[in-house]
C-alpha positions as CSV (number, residue, x, y, z in Angstrom):
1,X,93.6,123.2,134.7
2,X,89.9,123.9,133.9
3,X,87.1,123.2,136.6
4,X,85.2,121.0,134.2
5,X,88.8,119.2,133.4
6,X,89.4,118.5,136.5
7,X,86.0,117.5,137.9
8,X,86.2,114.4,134.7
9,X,90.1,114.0,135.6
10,X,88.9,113.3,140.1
11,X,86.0,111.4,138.4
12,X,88.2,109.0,136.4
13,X,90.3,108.3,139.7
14,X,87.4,107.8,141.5
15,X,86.3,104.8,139.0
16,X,89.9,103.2,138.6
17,X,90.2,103.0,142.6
18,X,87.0,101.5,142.3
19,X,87.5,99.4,139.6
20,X,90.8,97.8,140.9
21,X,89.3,97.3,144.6
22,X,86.5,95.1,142.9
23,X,89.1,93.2,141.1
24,X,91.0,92.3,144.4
25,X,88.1,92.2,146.9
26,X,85.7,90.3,144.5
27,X,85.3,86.7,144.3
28,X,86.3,86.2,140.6
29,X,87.6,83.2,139.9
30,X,87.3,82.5,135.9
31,X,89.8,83.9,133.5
32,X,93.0,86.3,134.1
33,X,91.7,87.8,137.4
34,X,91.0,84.6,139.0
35,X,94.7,83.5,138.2
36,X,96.3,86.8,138.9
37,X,94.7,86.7,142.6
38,X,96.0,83.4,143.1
39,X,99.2,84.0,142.1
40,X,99.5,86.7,143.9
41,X,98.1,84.4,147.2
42,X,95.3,87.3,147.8
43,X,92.6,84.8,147.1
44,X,92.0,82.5,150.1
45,X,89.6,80.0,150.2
46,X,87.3,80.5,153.0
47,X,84.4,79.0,151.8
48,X,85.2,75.9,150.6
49,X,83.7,72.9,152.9
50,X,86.8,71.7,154.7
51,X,87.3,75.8,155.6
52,X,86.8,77.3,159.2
53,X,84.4,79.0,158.3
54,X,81.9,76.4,156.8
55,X,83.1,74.3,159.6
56,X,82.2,76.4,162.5
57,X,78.9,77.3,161.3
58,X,78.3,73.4,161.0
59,X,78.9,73.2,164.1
60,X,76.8,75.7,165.4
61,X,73.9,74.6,163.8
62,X,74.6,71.1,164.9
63,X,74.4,73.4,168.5
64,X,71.3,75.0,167.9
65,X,69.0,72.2,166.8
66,X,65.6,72.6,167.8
67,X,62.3,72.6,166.6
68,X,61.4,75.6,163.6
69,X,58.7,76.1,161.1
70,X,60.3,76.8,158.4
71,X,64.1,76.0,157.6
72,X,65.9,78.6,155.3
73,X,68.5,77.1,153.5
74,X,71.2,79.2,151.3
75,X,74.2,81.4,150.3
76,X,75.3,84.6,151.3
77,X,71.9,86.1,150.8
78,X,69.9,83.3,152.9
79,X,72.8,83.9,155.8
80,X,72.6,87.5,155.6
81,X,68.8,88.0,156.6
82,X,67.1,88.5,159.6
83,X,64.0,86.3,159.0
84,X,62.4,86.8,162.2
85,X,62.1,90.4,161.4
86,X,60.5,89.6,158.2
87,X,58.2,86.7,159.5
88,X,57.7,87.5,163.1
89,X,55.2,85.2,164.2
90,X,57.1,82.4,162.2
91,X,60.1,80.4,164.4
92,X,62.3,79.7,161.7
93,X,66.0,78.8,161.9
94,X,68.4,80.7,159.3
95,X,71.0,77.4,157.6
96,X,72.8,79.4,155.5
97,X,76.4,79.8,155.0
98,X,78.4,82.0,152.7
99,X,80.3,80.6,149.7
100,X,77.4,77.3,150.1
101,X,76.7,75.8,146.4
102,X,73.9,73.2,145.5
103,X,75.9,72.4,142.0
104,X,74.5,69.0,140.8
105,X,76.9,66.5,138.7
């Protein structure tokens, strides 16, 4: 096989391992995927609000109340920073939880 064959054929592996690890490890839930995963009882629900996880960072907040300048409340993105390294002379107490929603009915 060629150099330049080969180098396209690793390539192409490289993006279909990549490809199918997003499918399974990403939280899609619409459509085929979404179905497949549950099916297949790889999709567990940690998020959801009667899950151990929102639960137990419920009840660590519920721990931790104080007084704080500013409360940042969120998803994923909101839990995942440090704030006080961002806003170091600011005493402000990080609420957020993975998986949270604010959907309105």
């Amino acid at each position: 096989m060629q150099p330049k064959l080969l180098l396209i054929a690793a390539l192409a592996a490289i993006l279909l391992v990549a490809f199918v690890s997003g499918l399974l490890v990403g939280d899609w839930k619409p459509g085929i995927v979404g179905t497949l995963k549950a099916r297949l009882g790889v999709q567990e629900r940690m998020f959801d609000y009667e899950g151990p996880y929102y639960q137990s960072k419920l009840a660590f907040f519920r721990q931790t109340a104080g007084v704080a300048d500013a409360v940042m409340l969120g998803h994923a993105l909101t839990e995942g920073i440090d704030w006080r390294e961002l806003f170091p002379d600011v005493k402000i107490f990080n609420r957020g939880i993975s998986g949270d929603t604010s959907g309105c009915s």
